[in-house]
Each structure stands twice: as structure tokens, then as C-alpha cells.
MARLOKOL-308778 format. One record per residue (C-alpha): x, z, y; residue number from 1; residue in three letters. Coordinates in nm, 2 decimals, padded with zeros to 4 digits, always signed. Layout:
BEGIN
R,c1,c3,c2,num,residuo
R,X,Z,Y,NUM,Ala
...
# end
This chain:
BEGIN
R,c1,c3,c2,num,residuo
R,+00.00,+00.00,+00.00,1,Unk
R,+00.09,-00.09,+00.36,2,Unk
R,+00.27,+00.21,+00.56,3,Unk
R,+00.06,+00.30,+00.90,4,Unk
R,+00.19,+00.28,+01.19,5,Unk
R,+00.13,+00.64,+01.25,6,Unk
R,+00.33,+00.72,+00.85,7,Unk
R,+00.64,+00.43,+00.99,8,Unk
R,+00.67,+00.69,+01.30,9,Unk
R,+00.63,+01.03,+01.14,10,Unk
R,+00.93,+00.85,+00.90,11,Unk
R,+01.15,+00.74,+01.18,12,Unk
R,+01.10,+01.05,+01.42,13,Unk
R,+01.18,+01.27,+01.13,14,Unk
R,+01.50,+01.06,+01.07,15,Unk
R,+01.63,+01.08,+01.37,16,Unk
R,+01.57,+01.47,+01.40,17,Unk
R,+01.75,+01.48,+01.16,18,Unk
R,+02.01,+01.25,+01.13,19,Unk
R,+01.98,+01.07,+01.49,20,Unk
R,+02.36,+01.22,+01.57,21,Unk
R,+02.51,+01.01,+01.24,22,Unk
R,+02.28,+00.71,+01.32,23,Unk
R,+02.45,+00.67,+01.68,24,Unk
R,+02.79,+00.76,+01.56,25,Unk
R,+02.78,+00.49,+01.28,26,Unk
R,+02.64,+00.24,+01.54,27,Unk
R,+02.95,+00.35,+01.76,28,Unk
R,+03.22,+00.28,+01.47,29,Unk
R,+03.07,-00.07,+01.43,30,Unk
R,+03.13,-00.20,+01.77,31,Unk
R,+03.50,-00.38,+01.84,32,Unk
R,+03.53,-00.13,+02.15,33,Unk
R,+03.43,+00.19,+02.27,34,Unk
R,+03.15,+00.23,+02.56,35,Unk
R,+03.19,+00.50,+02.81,36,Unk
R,+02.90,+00.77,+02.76,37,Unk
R,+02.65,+00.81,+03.03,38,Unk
R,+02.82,+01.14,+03.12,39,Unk
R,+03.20,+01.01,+03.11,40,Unk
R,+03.04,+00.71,+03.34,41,Unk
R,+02.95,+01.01,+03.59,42,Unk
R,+03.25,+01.14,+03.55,43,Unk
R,+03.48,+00.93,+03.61,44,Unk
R,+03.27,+00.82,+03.95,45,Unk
R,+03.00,+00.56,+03.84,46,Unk
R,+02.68,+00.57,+04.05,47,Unk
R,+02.45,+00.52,+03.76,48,Unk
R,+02.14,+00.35,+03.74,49,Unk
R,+01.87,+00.53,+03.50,50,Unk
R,+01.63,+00.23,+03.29,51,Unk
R,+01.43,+00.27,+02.98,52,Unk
R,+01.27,-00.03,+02.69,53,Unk
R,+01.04,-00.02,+02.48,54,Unk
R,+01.10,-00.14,+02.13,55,Unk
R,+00.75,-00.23,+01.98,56,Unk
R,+00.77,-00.23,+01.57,57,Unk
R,+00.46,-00.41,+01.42,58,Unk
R,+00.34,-00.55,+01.10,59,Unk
R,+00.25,-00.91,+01.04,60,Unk
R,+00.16,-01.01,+00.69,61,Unk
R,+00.30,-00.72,+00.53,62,Unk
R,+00.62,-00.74,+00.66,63,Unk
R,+00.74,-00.53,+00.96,64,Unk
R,+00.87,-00.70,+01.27,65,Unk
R,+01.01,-00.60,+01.66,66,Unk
R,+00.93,-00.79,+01.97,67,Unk
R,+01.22,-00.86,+02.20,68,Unk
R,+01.21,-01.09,+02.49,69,Unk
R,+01.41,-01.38,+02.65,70,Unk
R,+01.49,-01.33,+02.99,71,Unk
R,+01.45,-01.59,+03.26,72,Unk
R,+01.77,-01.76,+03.42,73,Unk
R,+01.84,-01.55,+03.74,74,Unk
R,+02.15,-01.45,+03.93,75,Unk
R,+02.25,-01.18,+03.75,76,Unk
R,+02.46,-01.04,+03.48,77,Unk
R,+02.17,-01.05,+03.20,78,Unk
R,+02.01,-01.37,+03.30,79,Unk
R,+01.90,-01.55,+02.98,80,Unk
R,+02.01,-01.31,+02.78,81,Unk
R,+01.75,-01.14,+02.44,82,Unk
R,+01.67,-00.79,+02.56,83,Unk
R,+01.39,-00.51,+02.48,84,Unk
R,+01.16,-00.52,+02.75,85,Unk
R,+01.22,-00.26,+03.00,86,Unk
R,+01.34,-00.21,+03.31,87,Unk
R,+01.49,+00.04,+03.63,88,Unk
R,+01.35,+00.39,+03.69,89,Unk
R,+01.12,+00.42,+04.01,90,Unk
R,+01.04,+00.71,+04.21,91,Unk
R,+00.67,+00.71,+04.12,92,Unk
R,+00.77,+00.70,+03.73,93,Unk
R,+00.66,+01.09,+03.54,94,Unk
R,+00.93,+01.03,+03.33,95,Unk
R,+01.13,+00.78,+03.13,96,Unk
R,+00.87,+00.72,+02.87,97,Unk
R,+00.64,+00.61,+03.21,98,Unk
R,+00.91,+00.42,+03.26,99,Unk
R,+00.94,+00.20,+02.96,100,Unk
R,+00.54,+00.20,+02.93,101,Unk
R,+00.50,+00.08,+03.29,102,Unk
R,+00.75,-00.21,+03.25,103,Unk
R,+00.68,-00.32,+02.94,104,Unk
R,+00.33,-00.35,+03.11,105,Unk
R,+00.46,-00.56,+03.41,106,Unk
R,+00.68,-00.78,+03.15,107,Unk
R,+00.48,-00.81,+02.84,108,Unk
R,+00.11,-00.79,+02.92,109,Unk
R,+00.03,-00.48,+02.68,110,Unk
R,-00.07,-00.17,+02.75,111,Unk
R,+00.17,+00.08,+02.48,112,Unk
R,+00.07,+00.44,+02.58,113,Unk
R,-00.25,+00.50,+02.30,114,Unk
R,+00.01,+00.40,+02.07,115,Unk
R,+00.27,+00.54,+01.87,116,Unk
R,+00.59,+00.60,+02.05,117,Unk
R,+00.92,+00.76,+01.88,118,Unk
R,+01.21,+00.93,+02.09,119,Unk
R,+01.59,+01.00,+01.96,120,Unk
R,+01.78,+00.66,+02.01,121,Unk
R,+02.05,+00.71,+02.19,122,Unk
R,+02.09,+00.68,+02.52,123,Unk
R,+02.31,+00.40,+02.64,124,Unk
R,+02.56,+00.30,+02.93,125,Unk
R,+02.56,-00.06,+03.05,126,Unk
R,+02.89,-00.09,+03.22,127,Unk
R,+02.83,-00.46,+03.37,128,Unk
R,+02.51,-00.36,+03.55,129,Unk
R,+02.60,+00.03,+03.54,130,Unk
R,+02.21,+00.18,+03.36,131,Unk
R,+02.21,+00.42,+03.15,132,Unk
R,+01.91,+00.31,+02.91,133,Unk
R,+01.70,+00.53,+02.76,134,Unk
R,+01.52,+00.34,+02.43,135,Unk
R,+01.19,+00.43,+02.27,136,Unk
R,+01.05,+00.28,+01.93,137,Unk
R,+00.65,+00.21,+01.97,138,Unk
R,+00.41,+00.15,+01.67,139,Unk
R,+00.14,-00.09,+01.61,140,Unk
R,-00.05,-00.13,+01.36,141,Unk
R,-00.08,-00.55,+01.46,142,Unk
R,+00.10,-00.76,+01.65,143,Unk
R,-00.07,-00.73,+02.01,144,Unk
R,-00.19,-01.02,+02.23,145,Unk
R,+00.10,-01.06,+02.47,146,Unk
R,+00.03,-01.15,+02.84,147,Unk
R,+00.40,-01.24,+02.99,148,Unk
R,+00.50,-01.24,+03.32,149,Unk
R,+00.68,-01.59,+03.33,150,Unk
R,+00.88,-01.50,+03.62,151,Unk
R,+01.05,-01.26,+03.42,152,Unk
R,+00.99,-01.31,+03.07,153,Unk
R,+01.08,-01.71,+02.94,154,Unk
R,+01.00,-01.63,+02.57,155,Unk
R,+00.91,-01.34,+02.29,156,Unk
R,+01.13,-01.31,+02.03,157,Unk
R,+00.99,-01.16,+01.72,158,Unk
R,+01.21,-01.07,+01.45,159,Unk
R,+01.17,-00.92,+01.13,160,Unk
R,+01.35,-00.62,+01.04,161,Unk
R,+01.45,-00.70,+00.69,162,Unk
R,+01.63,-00.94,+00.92,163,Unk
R,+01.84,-00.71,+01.10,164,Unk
R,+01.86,-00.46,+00.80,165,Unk
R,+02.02,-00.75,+00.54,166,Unk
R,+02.36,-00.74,+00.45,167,Unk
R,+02.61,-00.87,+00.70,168,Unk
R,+02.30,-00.90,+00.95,169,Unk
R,+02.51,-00.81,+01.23,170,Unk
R,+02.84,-01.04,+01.25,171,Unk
R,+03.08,-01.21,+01.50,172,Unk
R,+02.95,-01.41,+01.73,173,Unk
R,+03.20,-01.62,+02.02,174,Unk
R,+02.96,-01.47,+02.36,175,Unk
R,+03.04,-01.64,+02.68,176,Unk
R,+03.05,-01.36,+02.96,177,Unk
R,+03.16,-01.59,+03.25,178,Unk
R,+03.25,-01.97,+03.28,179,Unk
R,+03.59,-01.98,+03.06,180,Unk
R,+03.59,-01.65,+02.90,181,Unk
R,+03.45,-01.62,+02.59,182,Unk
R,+03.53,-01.35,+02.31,183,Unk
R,+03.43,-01.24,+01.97,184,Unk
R,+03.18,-01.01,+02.01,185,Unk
R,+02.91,-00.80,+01.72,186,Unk
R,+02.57,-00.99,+01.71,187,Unk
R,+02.22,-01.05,+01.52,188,Unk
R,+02.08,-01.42,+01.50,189,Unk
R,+01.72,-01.50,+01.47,190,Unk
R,+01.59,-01.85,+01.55,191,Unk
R,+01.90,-02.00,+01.72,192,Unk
R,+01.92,-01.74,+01.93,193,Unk
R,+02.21,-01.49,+01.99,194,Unk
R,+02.12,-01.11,+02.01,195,Unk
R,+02.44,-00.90,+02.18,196,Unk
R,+02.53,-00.65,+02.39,197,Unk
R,+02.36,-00.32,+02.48,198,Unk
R,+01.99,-00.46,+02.30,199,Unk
R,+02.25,-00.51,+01.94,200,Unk
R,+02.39,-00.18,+01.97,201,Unk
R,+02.02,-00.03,+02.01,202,Unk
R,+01.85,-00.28,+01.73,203,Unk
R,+02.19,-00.12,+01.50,204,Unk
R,+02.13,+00.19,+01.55,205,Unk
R,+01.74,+00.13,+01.49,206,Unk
R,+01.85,-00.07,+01.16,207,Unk
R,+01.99,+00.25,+01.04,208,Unk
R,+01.71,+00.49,+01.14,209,Unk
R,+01.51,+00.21,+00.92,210,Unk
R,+01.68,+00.21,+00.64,211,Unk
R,+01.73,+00.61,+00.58,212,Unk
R,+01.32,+00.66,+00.68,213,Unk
R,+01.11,+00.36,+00.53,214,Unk
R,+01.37,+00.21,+00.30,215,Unk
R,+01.56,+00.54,+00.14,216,Unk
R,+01.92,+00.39,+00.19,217,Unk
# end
């Protein structure tokens, strides 16, 4: 029988109670270079910036699946790019789960706050763009209607998980970061498109939440 949404949460938030601290420190050991934290960003003089996403986990004919979306070509250091939908902190915001519910809102159409919604990723420090992200895992029990905001949003991505949990899932990948540099960097592939950066290190560390709460591995 299908899992719930409500039993794939209980699963996952029970995970990383548990075992959230090896999860991240796992994710940490598979990238090719160390991140600063948020707190050795503030320490050595950074003037953050404070975002949360949304990661919205779904099933679709039997088979679990996350949403990401494709960004919209704009001057700026994650123009084009796959990311979770999400977006900065604003004064108004109660906290950062407001946060990622009101921009996943403005970006994707859906409203996420009856449903679902599991804390404990890690937070993570963007050093091109200088956010600190806080990530939260909301579950469906289908696929919503989505409602995109073209001027931000150019596509939705949606990927399986048993995509992102297979063996050698998350591989080398050349990554252009500016016109003539281009390095070897960790990456998932789904559809010809390259998943990288900060929204790999956060699908990683969710691949291994996954696989110690719904798969038992």
C-alpha cells in the first residue's frame, strides 16, 4: 500500500531527529570543497542574507517525486540555473517557514501551508550570492496544479526520487560559472538538465534522509 503523505513526513521528520547531524555531515564529505558555515560566514565578516525553499515531495503513479524549478535568464549569479523554489526573507515574513510558503506562492502558484511541512535540513551558506538558506521538505498527497509566475519561473522540473537515490546518482559534471571558466563540479541530471550547487547539496542531503526513513538503507 501507498505511504501518506502524512506517514512519508512522520518517516522523514523522525529521521532527521534523529540522524539529521550524520545526514549533513555525509552530504559535507561528498562535495569536492568545503563551504563556509552560516556562522563562520558571520564570522569572518560576511553581511548575510537570510532565504528559505520549499521542497515539495509528491506522488504520481505510485512513485514519489520533488518539484524544482528552472529559473529565468536574469542578470544575476543564479540566472538559469534548477533551484527549489524559494526566495529572500522580508520584514513582514513570521518566520522562515512564512518565508518559503510565501515565495513558493509568488513563484509556483500553490498555496503549501495545510500541508505537510518537515524541518531539520540543514541550513546552507551560498557564498556567490552570500544567503544562508533555510530548506523545508512539504508533503502532498498529489501532484498540485501549478500556477507559475513566468517572469521568474521558465520551467518545473519534476524528478523522481528513486532518481536522485540510485547509485552514482550524483556525479561529475564540467559547470560553467563565468565565460571561460568551467570546473568539475558534484551534480544530478534529470531531462538534460544539470542540477548543481547549493539545490544538489540540499537534494543530497534529502536523498539520505530518504533512504534511512522510507527506504531502510
Amino acid at each position: 500500500m501507498e505511504s501518506s503523505a502524512h506517514d512519508v513526513a512522520s518517516a522523514l521528520r523522525k529521521a532527521l531527529r534523529e540522524k539529521g547531524g550524520t545526514f549533513s555531515k555525509r552530504t559535507d564529505e561528498q562535495m569536492p570543497f568545503k563551504r563556509p558555515s552560516p556562522d563562520a560566514a558571520l564570522v569572518a565578516g560576511v553581511k548575510l542574507r537570510h532565504a528559505a525553499v520549499a521542497l515539495p515531495l509528491f506522488p504520481i503513479e505510485g512513485r514519489w517525486h520533488l518539484a524544482l524549478m528552472k529559473r529565468t535568464e536574469y542578470p544575476g549569479v543564479h540566472s538559469g540555473q534548477i533551484s527549489i523554489p524559494g526566495g529572500e526573507v522580508e520584514a513582514g515574513d513570521a518566520d522562515r517557514m512564512d518565508t518559503a510558503m510565501r515565495e513558493f506562492e509568488e513563484e509556483m502558484g500553490v498555496d503549501l501551508r495545510p500541508s505537510e511541512v518537515v524541518e531539520g535540513l540543514s541550513e546552507r551558506f551560498i557564498p556567490p550570492s552570500r544567503f544562508v538558506v533555510t530548506p523545508f521538505v512539504v508533503c502532498l498527497d498529489c501532484e498540485p496544479h501549478w500556477h507559475i509566475d513566468a517572469k521568474e519561473v521558465a520551467a518545473v522540473l519534476t524528478v523522481p526520487v528513486d532518481a536522485l537515490v540510485a547509485p552514482e546518482a550524483l556525479r561529475p559534471h564540467p559547470i560553467t560559472l563565468e565565460p571561460g571558466v568551467t570546473v568539475s563540479l558534484p551534480a544530478y541530471e534529470w531531462e538534460g538538465e544539470v542540477i548543481w550547487g547549493a539545490t544538489a547539496i540540499i537534494l543530497t542531503e534529502f536523498a539520505l534522509a530518504w533512504k534511512d526513513a522510507v527506504e531502510g538503507r
